[in-house]
C-alpha positions as CSV (number, residue, x, y, z in Angstrom):
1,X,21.3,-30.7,-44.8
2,X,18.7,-28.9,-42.2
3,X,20.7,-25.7,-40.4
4,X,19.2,-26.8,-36.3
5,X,19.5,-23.7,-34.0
6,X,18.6,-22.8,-30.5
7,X,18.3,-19.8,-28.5
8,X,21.0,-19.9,-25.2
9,X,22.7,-16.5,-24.3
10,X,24.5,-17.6,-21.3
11,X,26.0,-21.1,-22.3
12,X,29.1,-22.1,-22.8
13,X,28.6,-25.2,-24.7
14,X,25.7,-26.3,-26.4
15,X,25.9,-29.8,-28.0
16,X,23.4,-31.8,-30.6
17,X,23.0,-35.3,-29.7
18,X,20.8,-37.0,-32.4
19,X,21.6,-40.3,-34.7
20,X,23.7,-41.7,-31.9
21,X,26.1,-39.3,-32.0
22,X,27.0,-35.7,-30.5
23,X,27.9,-32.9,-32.7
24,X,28.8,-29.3,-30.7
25,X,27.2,-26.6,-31.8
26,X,28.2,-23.0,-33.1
27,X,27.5,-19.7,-31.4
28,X,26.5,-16.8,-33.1
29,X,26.8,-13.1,-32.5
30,X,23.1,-12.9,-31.5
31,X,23.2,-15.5,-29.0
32,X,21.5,-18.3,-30.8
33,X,23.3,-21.7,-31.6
34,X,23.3,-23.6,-34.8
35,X,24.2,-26.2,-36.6
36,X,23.8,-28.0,-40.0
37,X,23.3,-31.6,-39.8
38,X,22.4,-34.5,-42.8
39,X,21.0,-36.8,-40.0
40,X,17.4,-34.9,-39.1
41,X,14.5,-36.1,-41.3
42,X,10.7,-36.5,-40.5
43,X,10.3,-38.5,-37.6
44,X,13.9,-38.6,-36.0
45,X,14.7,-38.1,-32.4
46,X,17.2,-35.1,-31.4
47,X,18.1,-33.4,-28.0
48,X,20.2,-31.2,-27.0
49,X,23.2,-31.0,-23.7
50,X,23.9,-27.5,-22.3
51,X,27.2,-26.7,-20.4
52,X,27.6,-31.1,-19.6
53,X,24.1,-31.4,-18.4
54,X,21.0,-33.1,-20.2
55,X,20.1,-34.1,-22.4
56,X,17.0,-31.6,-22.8
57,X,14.2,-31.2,-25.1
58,X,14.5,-28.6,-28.2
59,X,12.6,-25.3,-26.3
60,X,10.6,-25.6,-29.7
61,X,10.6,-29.2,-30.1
62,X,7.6,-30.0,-32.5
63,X,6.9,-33.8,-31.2
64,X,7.6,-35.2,-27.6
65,X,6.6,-38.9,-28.3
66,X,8.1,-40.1,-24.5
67,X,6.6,-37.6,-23.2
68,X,8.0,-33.9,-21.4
69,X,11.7,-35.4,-20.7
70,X,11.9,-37.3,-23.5
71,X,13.4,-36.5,-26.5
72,X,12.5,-34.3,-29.4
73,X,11.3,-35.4,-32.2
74,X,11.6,-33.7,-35.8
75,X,8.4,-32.7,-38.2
76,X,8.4,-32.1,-41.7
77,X,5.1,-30.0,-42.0
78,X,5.0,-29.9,-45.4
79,X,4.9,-33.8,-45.6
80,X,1.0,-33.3,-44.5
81,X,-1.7,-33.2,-47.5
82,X,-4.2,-31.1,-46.8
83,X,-7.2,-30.8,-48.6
84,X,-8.6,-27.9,-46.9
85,X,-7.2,-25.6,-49.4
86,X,-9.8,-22.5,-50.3
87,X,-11.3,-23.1,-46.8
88,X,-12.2,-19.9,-45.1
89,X,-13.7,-19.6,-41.2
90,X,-17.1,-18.3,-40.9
91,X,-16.5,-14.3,-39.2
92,X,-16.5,-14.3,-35.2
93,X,-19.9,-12.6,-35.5
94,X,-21.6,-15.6,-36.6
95,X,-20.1,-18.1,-34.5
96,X,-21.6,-20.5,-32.1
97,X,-18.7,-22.0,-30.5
98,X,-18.2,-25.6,-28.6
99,X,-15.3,-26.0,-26.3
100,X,-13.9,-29.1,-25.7
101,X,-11.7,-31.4,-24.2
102,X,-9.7,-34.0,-26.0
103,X,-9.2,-36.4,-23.6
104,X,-12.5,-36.6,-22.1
105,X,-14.5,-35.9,-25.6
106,X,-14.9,-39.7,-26.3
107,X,-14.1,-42.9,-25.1
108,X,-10.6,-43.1,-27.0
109,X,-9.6,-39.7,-26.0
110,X,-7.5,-38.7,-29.1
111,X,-7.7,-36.1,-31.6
112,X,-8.9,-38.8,-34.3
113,X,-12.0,-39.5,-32.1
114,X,-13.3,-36.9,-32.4
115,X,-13.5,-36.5,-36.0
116,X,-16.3,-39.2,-35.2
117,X,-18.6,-37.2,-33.4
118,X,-17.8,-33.8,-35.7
119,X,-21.2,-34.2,-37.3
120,X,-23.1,-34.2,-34.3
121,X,-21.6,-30.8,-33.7
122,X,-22.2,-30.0,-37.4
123,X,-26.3,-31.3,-37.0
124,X,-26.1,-29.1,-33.4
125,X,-25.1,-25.7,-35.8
126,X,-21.9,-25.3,-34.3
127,X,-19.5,-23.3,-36.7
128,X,-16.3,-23.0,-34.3
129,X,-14.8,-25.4,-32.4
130,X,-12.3,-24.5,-29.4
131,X,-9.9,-27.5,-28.0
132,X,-9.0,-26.9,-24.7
133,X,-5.1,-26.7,-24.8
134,X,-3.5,-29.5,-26.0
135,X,0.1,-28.6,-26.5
136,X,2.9,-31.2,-24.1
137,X,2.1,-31.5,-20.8
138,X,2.9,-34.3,-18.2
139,X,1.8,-37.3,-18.0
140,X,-1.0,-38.9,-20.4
141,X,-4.1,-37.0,-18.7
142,X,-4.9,-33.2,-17.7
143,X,-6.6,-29.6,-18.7
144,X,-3.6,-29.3,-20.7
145,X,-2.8,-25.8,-18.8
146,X,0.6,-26.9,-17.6
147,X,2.2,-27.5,-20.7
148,X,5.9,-27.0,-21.2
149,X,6.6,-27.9,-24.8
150,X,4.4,-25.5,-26.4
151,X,5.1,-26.6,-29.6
152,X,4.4,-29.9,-29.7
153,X,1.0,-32.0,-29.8
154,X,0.7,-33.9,-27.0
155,X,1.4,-37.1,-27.4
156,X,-1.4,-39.3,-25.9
157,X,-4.0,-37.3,-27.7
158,X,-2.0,-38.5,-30.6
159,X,0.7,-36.3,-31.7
160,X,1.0,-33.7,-34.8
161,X,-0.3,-35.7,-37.6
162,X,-3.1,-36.8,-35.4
163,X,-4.3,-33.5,-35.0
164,X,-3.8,-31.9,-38.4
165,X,-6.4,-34.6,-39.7
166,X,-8.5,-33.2,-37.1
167,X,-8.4,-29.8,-38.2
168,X,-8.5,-30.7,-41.3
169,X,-11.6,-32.9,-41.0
170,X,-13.3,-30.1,-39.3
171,X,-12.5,-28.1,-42.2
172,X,-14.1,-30.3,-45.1
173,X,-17.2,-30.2,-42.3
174,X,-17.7,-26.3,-42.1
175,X,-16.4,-26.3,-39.0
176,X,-13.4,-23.3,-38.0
177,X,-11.3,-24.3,-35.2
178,X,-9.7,-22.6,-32.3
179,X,-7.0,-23.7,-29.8
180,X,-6.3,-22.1,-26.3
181,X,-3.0,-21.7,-25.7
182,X,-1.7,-20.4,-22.2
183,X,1.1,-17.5,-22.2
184,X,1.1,-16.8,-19.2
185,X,2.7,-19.4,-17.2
186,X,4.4,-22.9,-17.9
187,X,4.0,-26.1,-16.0
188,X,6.7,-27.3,-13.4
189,X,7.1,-30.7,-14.8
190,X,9.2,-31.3,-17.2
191,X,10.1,-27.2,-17.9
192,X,13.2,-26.6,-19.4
193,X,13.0,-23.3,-20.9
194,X,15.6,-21.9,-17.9
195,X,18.1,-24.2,-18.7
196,X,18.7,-22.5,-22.5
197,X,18.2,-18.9,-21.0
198,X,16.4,-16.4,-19.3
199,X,12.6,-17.1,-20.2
200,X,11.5,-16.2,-16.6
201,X,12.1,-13.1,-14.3
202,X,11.7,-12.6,-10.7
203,X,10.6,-8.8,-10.9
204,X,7.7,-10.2,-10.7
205,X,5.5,-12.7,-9.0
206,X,2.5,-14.7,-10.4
207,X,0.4,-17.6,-9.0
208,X,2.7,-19.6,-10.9
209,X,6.0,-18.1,-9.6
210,X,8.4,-16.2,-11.8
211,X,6.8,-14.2,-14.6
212,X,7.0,-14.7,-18.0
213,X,10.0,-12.4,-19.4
214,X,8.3,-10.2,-21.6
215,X,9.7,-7.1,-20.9
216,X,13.3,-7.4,-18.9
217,X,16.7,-8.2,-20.4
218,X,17.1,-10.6,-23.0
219,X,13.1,-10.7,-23.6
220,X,13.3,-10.0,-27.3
221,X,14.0,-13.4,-28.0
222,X,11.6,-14.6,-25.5
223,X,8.7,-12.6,-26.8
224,X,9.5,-14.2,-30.0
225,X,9.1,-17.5,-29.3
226,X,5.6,-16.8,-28.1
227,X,5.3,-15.1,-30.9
228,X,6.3,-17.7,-32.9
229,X,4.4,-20.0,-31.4
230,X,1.2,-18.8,-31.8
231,X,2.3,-18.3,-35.6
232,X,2.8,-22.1,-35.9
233,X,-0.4,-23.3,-34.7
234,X,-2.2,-20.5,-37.5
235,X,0.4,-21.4,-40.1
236,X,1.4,-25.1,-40.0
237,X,-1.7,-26.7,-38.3
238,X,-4.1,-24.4,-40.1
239,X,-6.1,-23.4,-37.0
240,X,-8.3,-20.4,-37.3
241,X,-8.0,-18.6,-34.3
242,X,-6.6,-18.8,-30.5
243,X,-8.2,-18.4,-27.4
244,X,-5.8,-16.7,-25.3
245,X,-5.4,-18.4,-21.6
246,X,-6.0,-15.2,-18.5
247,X,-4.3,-12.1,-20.3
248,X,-4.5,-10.5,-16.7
249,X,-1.9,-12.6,-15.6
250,X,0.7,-11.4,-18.6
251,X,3.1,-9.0,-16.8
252,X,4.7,-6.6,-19.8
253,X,5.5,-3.1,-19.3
254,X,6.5,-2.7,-22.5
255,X,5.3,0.5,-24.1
256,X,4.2,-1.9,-27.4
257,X,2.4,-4.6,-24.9
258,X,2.9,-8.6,-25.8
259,X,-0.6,-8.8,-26.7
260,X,-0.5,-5.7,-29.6
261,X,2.5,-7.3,-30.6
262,X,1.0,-10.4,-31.1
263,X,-1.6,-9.3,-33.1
264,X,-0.1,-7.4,-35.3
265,X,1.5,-10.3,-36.3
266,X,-1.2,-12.3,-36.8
267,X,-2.5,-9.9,-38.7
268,X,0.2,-10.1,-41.3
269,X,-0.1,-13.7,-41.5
270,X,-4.2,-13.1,-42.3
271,X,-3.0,-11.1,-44.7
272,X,-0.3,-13.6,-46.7
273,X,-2.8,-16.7,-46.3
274,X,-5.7,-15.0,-47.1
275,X,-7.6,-16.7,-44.2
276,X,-9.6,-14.4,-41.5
277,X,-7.9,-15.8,-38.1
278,X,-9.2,-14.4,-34.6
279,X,-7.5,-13.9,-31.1
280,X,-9.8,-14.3,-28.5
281,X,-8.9,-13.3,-25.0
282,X,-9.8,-14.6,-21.6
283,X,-9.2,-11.7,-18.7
284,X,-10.6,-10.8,-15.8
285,X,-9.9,-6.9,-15.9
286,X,-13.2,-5.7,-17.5
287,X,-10.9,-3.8,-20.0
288,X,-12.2,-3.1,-23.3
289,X,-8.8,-1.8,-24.7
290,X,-8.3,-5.4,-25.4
291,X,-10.6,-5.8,-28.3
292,X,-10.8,-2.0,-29.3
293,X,-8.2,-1.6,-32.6
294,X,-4.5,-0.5,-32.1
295,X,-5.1,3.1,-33.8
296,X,-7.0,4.1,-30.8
297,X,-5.2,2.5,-28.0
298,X,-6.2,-0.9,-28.1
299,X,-4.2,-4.2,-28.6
300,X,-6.4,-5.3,-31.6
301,X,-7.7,-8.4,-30.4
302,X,-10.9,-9.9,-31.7
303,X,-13.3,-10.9,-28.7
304,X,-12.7,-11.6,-24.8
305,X,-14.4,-13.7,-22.9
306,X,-17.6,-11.9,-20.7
307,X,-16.7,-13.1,-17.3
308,X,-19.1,-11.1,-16.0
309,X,-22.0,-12.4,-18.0
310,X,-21.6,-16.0,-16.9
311,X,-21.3,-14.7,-13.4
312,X,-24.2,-12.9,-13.5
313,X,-26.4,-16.0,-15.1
314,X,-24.5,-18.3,-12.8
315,X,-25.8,-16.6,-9.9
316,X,-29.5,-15.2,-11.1
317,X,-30.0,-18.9,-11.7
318,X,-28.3,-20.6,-8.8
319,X,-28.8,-18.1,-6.1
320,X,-24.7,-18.8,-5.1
321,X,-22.8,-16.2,-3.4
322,X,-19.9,-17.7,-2.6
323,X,-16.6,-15.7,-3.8
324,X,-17.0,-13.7,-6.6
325,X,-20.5,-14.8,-7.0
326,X,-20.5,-12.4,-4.1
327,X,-21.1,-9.5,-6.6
328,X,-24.0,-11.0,-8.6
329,X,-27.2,-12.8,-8.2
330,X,-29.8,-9.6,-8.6
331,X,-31.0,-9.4,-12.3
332,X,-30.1,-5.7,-12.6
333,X,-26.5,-7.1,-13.1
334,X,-27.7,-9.4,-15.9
335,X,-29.5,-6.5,-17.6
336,X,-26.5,-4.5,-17.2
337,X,-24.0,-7.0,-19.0
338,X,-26.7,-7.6,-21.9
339,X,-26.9,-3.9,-22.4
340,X,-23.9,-2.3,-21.7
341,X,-21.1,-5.7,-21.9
342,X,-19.9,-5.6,-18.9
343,X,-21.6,-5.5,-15.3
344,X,-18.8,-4.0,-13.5
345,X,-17.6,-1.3,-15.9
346,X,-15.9,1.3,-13.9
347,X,-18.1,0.5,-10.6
348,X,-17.6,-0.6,-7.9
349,X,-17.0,-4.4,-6.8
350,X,-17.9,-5.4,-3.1
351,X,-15.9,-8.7,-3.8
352,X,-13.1,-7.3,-4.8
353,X,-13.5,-3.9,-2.5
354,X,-12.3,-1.3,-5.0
355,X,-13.8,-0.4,-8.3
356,X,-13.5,-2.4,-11.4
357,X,-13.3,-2.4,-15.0
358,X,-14.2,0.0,-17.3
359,X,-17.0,1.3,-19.9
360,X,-17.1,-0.7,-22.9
361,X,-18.7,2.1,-24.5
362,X,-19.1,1.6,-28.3
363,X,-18.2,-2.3,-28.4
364,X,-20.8,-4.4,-30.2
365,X,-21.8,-7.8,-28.4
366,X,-19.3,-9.7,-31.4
367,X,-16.3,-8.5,-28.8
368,X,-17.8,-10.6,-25.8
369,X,-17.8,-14.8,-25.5
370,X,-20.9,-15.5,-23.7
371,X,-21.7,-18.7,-21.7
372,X,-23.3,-20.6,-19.0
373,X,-20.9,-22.8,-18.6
374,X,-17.0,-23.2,-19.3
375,X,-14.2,-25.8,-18.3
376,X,-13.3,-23.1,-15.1
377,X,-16.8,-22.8,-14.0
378,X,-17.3,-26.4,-14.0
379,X,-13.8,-27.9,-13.3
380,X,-13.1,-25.1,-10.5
381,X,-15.9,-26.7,-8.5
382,X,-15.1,-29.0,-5.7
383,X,-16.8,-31.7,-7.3
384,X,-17.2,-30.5,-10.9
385,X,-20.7,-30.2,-11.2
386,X,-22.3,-29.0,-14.4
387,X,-25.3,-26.6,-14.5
388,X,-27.4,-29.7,-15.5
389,X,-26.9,-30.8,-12.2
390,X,-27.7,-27.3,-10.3
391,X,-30.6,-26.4,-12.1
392,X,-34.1,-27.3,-13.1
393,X,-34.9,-28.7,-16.6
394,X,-37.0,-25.3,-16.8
395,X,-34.0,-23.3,-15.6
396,X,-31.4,-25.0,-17.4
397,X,-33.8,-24.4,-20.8
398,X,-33.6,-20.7,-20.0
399,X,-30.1,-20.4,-19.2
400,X,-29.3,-21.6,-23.1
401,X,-32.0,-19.6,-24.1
402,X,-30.5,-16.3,-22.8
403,X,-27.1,-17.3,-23.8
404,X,-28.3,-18.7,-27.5
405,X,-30.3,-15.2,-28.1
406,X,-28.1,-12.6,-26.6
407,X,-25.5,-10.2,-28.6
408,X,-22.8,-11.8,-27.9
409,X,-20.7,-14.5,-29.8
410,X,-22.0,-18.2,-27.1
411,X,-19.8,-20.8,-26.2
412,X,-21.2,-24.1,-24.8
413,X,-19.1,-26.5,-23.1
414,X,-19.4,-30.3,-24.1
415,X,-22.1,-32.2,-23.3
416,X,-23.6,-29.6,-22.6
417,X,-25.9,-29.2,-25.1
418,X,-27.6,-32.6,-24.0
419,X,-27.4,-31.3,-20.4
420,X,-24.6,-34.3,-19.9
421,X,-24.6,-35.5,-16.2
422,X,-20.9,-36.5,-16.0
423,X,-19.2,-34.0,-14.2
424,X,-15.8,-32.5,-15.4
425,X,-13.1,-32.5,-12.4
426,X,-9.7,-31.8,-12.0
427,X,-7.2,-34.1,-12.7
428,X,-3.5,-34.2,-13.4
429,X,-0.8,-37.0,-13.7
430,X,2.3,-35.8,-12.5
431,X,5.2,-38.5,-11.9
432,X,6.9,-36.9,-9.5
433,X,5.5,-38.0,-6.5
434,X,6.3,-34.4,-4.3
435,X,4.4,-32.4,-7.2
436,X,1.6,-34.5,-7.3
437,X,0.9,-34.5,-3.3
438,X,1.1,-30.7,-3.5
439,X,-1.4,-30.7,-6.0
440,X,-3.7,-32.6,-3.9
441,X,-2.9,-31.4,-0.9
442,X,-3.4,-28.1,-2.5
443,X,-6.5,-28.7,-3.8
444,X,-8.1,-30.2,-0.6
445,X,-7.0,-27.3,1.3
446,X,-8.3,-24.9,-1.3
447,X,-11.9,-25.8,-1.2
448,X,-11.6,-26.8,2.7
449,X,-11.8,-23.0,2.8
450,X,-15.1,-23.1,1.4
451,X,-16.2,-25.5,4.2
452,X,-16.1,-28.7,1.8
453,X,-14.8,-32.2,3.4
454,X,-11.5,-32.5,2.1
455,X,-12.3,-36.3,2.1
456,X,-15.3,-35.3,-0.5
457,X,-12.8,-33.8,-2.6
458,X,-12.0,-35.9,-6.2
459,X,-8.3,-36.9,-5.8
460,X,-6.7,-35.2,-8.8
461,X,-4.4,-37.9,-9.6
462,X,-7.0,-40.6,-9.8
463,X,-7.4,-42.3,-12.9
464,X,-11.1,-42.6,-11.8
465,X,-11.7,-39.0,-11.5
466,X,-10.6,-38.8,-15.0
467,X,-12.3,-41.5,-16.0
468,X,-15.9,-39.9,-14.4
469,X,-15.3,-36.5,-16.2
470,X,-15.4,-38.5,-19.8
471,X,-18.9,-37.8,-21.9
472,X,-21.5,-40.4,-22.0
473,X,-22.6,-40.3,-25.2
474,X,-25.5,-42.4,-25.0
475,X,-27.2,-39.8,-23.2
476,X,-28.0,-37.6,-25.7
477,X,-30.6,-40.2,-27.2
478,X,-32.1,-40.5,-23.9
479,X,-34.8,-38.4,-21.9
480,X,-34.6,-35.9,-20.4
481,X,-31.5,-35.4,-22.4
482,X,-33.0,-35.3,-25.8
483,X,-35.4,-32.8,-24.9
484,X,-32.5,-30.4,-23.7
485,X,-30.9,-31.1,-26.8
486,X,-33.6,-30.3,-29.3
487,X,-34.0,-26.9,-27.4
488,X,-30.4,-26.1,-28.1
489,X,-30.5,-27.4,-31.7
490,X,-33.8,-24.9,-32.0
491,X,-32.2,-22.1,-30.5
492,X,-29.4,-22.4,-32.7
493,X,-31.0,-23.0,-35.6
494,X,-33.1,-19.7,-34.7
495,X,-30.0,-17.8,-34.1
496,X,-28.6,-18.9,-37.5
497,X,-31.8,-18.7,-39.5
498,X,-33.6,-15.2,-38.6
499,X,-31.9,-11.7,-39.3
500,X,-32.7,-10.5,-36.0
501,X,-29.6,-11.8,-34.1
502,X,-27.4,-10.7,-36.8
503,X,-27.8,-7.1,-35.4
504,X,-25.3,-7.5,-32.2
505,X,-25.2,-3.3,-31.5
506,X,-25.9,-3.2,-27.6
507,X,-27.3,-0.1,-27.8
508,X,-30.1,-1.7,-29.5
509,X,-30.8,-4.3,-26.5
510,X,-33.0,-3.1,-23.7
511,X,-34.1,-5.1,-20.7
512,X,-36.6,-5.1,-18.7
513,X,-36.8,-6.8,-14.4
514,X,-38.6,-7.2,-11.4
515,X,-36.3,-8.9,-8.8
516,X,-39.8,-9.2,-7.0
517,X,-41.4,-11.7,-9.0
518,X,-38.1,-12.7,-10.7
519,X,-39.0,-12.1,-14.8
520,X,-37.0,-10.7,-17.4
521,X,-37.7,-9.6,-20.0
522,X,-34.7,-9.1,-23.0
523,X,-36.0,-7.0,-26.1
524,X,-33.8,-6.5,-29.4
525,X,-35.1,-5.3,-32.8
526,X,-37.8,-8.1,-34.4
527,X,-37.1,-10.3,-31.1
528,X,-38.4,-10.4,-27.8
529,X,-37.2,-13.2,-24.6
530,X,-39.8,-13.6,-21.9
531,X,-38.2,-15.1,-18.7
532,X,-40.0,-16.4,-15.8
533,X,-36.8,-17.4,-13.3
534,X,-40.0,-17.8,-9.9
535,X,-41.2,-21.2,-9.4
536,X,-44.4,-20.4,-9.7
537,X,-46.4,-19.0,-13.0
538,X,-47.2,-15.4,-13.8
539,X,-48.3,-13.2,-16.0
540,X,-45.9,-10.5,-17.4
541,X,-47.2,-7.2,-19.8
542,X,-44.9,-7.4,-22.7
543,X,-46.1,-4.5,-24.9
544,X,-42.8,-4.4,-27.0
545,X,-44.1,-7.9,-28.6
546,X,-47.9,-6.7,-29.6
547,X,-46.7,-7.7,-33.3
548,X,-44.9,-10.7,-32.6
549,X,-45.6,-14.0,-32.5
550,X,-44.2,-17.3,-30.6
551,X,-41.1,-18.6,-32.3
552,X,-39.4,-21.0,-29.7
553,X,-41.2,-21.4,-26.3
554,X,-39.6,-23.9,-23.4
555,X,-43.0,-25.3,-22.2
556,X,-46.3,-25.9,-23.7
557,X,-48.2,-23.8,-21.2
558,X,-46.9,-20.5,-22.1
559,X,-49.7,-18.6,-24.0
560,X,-50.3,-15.0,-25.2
561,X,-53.3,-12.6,-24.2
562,X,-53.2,-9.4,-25.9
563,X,-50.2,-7.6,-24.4
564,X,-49.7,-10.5,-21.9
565,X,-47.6,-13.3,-21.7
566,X,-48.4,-16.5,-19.4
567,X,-45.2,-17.8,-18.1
568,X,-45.4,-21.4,-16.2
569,X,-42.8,-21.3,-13.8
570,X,-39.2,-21.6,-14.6
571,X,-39.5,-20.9,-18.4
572,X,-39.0,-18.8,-21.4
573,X,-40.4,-17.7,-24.9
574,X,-38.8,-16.3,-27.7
575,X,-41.6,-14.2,-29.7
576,X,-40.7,-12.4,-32.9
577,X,-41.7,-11.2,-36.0
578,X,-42.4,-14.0,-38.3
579,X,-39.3,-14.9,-41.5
């Protein structure tokens, strides 16, 4: 007999409908419903009808084969072998980390495809990877951001089996592996969370529409299901960590926040496993309390993600100024982030017209996720366009350089190690045919702003825009592709091999600029990176690397006279002391 139970404080009848037959349900004391029933095993569908109406999806359902108004389906976990047992994730410190996206990884688009290309990523030295989210959202094709049953695999990437062979694959390859999941917000599609009880609240308003209910009436239970959730994917799937979707739009007053909360738990689980698990964070508030420990304020998370560090790349290398490029572009910001971890600590932020963030005084750069490039900064684009098509092959080589030898944990995006020319776009593949017309209606009008041709715009809903935004991996063997991605597999392998980048203590980073002649100049102990952004070549004095030698340089012309480097234009060399 398995005891079924589900959380619904204000109904009045709660049935189980599974085996072709309808069994009510009991209410307990604490609001939840149960039920003991001989007919759930592995694999069979169940639903449930509240107060006449439905049937719905289990809030928790662990497998929606039909799809987000289909039925649930039941999972045994334990009837998965493993055979990652003793695996242990490499620390955050040490990380180089690919994100990726499921559906647009490979040709097939499942999570068993890409256990075929894992030992590319292995050769590459990539020790984490992150999957964009992939719990049940609508439709077979999307970022995976709008899902509504957040415990369940989505189906056309394959479904829970599917994905703990993936994990588990990764696993027997050295590889940890991270999922993003997104508390925040839940899709409109297929959301049934209000019918079973008060998972939203209107006392306050998000992008998305009514807040998560973290911290009104009723919210214990809903704070537990999160909770739970993100227990699941560390326990049951045997992921290592979670990337955390925009924190800044969690709404809790509570005086123990969500987040704390959260990993407190996780904690505990660590501690019962004996596996290190992470929480990574993505925000936009430049607030180190995130990742400082709980004994001093903080909510005890592992690492966030440096917003302001891509920005300030983005921009030094692009020259746009568009919206909250607005407050970047001069190199003195990019100095500032590599030296201090955040650009807009407690300063003030023309884009934004007030002041911004706070010091991260004390943080070491293992707290920060640097990149170049990300799904938002790429996807969030009219027309998707990766750096590899904004920059130079020069610019593009110092980009990875700076992001491969700073002190902070890097992150590349897919493809992009091979600078991959396929753009990544936004697409969805909503049913409803009112929800997908505000979504591309929406999106037209969004980057009309920005004076684009709406007509220009990549309809969301095509199958072809999600078709262009899939990798080509033949590229990687061609030029100039190759080239790009033996500088990325040197950089890592430098980053991996010499003690140098170990030492991630910002206080130990100094930089060096002229906005003038566009160099920089980034100097930690035993290592020095010589940047020449200007088109043309110049000579910089680099007196900090009189004892050091060329390690990695971008271009054959760069050569060393006494205290003098000769940059070509648009390149970089790393010079350190020999290992």
């Amino acid at each position: 007999m398995t005891l079924l139970k589900v959380w619904a404080p204000k109904a009045e009848k709660v049935v189980l409908e599974c085996a072709g037959s309808q069994t009510p349900m009991l209410r307990r004391e604490d609001d939840w419903w149960t039920v003991e029933t001989g007919s759930l095993a592995h694999g069979v569908d169940y639903a449930f009808h509240v107060d006449g109406e439905g049937p719905f999806p289990d809030p928790r359902s662990p497998w929606q084969p039909l799809g987000v108004h289909g039925a649930s389906r039941w999972v045994e976990h334990d009837s998965f072998e493993w055979s990652d047992a003793g695996w242990r994730a490499p620390p955050l410190a040490a990380a180089v980390i690919a994100e990726i996206h499921v559906g647009t990884f490979t040709a097939e688009g499942s999570f068993d495809a890409v256990i075929d290309k894992l030992d590319h990523l292995v050769d590459l030295g990539i020790t984490h990877l992150e999957l964009m989210p992939v719990q049940e959202f609508p439709g077979e094709r999307g970022w995976g951001y709008d899902g509504v049953d957040l415990f369940a695999p989505h189906h056309a990437y394959g479904g829970p089996d599917a994905l703990k062979r993936l994990v588990d694959a990764c696993h027997h390859r050295g590889l940890a592996v991270l999922l993003d999941v997104v508390y925040n917000h839940l899709g409109p599609d297929g959301n049934y969370l209000g019918r079973f009880g008060p998972y939203f609240t209107d006392a306050y308003s998000t992008p998305w529409g009514d807040a998560v209910n973290l911290d009104r009436a009723h919210s214990n239970e809903v704070r537990r299901f999160f909770i739970d959730n993100a227990l699941m994917w560390l326990r049951d799937y045997h992921f290592d960590g979670l990337r955390i979707d925009a924190v800044h739009a969690i709404v809790d007053t509570s005086a123990v926040h969500f987040l704390e909360a959260l990993s407190d738990e996780v904690r505990r689980l660590e501690a019962r496993t004996g596996r290190p698990l992470v929480l990574i964070a993505e925000s936009d508030l430049n607030d180190p309390r995130l990742v400082r420990p709980v004994e001093v304020g903080g909510y005890g998370l592992d690492a966030q993600w440096n917003e302001d560090f891509h920005h300030a790349l983005h921009a030094a290398l692009t020259g746009e100024s568009d919206g909250y490029y607005a407050d970047f572009g001069r190199l003195e910001h990019l100095a500032r982030v590599l030296m201090r971890g955040f650009a807009y600590g407690g300063t003030y932020s023309c884009y934004r017209q007030r002041t911004h963030g706070r010091p991260a005084t004390g943080l070491t750069g293992r707290r920060f996720v640097a990149c170049l490039q990300n799904h938002d900064q790429i996807g969030n684009r009219a027309t998707g366009e990766r750096s590899s098509h904004l920059l130079s092959q020069g610019l593009l080589k110092l980009g990875a350089a700076l992001v491969l030898t700073s002190p902070f944990v890097p992150l590349l995006f897919q493809g992009e190690e091979w600078g991959a020319r396929s753009p990544f776009l936004y697409f969805t593949d909503h049913h409803d045919p009112e929800l997908a017309a505000a979504v591309r209606e929406g999106r037209r009008e969004e980057f009309a702003a920005f004076g684009w041709d709406p007509e220009r715009i990549p309809d969301p809903q095509s199958q072809e825009t999600y078709e262009r935004s899939r990798l080509d991996w033949d590229e990687r063997l061609q030029e100039p592709h190759a080239e790009i991605l033996d500088w990325h597999r040197a950089l890592i392998g430098l980053r991996r091999s010499h003690p140098a980048f170990a030492d991630d203590r910002l206080e130990q980073v100094n930089v060096r600029f002229d906005e003038q002649r566009r160099w920089l100049i980034l100097v930690r102990p035993e290592v020095t990176i010589a940047c020449n952004l200007h088109p043309e070549p110049q000579s910089v004095e680099c007196p900090e690397a009189r004892w050091q030698h060329l390690l990695l340089r971008s271009s054959p012309g760069i050569d060393w006279q006494g205290d003098t480097l000769v940059l070509p234009a648009e390149s970089v060399a790393v010079l350190g002391v020999g290992r």
